[in-house]
ZAFIFI-138537 format. One record per residue (C-alpha): residue number from 1; residue in three letters; y, x, z. Coordinates in pm, whole numbers, padded with zeros to 5 digits. Each point is the difference from the previous one (the first is absolute). Layout:
REM residues N
@n NUM, res ALA, y Y, x X, z Z
...
//
This chain:
REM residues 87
@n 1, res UNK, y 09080, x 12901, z 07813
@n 2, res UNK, y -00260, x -00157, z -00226
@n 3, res UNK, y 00162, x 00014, z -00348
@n 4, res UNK, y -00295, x -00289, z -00153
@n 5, res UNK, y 00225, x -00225, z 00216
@n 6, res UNK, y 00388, x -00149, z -00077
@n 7, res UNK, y 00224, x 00033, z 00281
@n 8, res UNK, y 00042, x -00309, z 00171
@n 9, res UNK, y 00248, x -00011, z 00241
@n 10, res UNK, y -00055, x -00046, z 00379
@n 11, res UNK, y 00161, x -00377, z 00040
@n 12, res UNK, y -00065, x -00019, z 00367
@n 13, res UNK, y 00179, x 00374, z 00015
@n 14, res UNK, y 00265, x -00251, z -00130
@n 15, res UNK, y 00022, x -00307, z 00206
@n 16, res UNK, y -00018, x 00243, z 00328
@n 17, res UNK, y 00325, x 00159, z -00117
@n 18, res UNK, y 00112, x -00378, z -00091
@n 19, res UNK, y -00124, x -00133, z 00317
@n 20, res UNK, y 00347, x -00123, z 00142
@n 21, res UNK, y 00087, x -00166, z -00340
@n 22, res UNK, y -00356, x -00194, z -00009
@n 23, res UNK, y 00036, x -00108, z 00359
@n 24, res UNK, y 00314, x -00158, z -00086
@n 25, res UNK, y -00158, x -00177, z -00331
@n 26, res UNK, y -00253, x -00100, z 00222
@n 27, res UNK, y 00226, x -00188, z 00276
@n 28, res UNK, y 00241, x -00140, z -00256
@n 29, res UNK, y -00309, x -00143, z -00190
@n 30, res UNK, y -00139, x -00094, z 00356
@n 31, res UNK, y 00335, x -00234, z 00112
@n 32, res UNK, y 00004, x -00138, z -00333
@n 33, res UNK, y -00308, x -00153, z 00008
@n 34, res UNK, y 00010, x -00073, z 00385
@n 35, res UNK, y 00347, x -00183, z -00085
@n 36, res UNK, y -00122, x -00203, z -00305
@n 37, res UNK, y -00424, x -00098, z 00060
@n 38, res UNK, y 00008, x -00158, z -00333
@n 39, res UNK, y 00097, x 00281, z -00175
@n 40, res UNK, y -00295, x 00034, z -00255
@n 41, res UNK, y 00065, x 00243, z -00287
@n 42, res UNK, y -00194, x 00199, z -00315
@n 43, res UNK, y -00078, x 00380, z 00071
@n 44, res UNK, y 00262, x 00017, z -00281
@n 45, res UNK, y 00242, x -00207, z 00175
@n 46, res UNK, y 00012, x 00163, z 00309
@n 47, res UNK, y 00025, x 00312, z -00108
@n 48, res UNK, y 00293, x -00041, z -00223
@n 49, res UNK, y 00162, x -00213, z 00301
@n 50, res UNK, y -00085, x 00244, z 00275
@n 51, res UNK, y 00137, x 00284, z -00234
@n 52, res UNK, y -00318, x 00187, z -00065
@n 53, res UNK, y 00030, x 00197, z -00302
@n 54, res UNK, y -00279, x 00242, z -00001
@n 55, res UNK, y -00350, x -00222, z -00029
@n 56, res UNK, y -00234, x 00251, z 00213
@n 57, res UNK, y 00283, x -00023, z 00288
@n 58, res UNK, y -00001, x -00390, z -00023
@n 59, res UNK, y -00409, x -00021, z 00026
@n 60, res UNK, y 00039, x 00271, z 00272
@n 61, res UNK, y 00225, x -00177, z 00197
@n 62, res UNK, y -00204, x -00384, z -00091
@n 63, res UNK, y -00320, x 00215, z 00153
@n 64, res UNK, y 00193, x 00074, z 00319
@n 65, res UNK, y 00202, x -00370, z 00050
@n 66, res UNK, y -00367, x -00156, z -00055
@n 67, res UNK, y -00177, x 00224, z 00239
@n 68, res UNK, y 00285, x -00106, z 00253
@n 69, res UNK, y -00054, x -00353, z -00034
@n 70, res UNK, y 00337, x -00075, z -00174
@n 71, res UNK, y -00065, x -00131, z -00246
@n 72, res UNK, y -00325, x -00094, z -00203
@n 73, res UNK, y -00122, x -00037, z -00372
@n 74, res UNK, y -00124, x -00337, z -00092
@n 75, res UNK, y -00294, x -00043, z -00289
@n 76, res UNK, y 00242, x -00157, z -00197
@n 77, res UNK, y 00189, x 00363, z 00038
@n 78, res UNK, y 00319, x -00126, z 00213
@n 79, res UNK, y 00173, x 00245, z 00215
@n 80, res UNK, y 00015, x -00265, z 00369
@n 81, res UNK, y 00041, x 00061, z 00344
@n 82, res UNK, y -00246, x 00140, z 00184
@n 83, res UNK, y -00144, x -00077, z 00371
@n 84, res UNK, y 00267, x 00301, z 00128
@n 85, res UNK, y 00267, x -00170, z 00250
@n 86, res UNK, y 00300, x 00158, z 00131
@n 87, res UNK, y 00041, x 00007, z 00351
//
């Protein structure tokens, strides 16, 4: 192991052993904002209300609920609904 660099640890080593957990985040997040389409909130806001404590895990799972289609981030910053649609 180089010793010029710090240890960082592996985070996706971390979210594969938290997969279940984050796939459950994921579709509780998901029927909220299917169930309310105006829902608009802060990054700040929607991580305290979706219960999101650690702020790499929140951006993590934002990444992943974007690239889905869930939701989207406006240029104002607002956390909407996305194009996603249940069937």
């Amino acid at each position: 192991m180089d010793q010029s660099q710090p240890f960082q640890p592996d985070l996706y080593a971390q979210e594969r052993r938290d997969a279940s957990s984050r796939e459950q985040v994921i579709a509780s997040i998901t029927a909220d904002y299917q169930a309310m389409a105006g829902l608009a909130l802060t990054e700040r806001q929607a991580q305290k209300l979706f219960n999101i404590d650690d702020p790499d895990r929140f951006k993590r799972i934002l990444r992943e609920l974007v690239g889905r289609g869930v939701i989207k981030i406006g240029a104002d910053g607002l956390i909407v609904r996305g194009e996603a649609r249940s069937s």
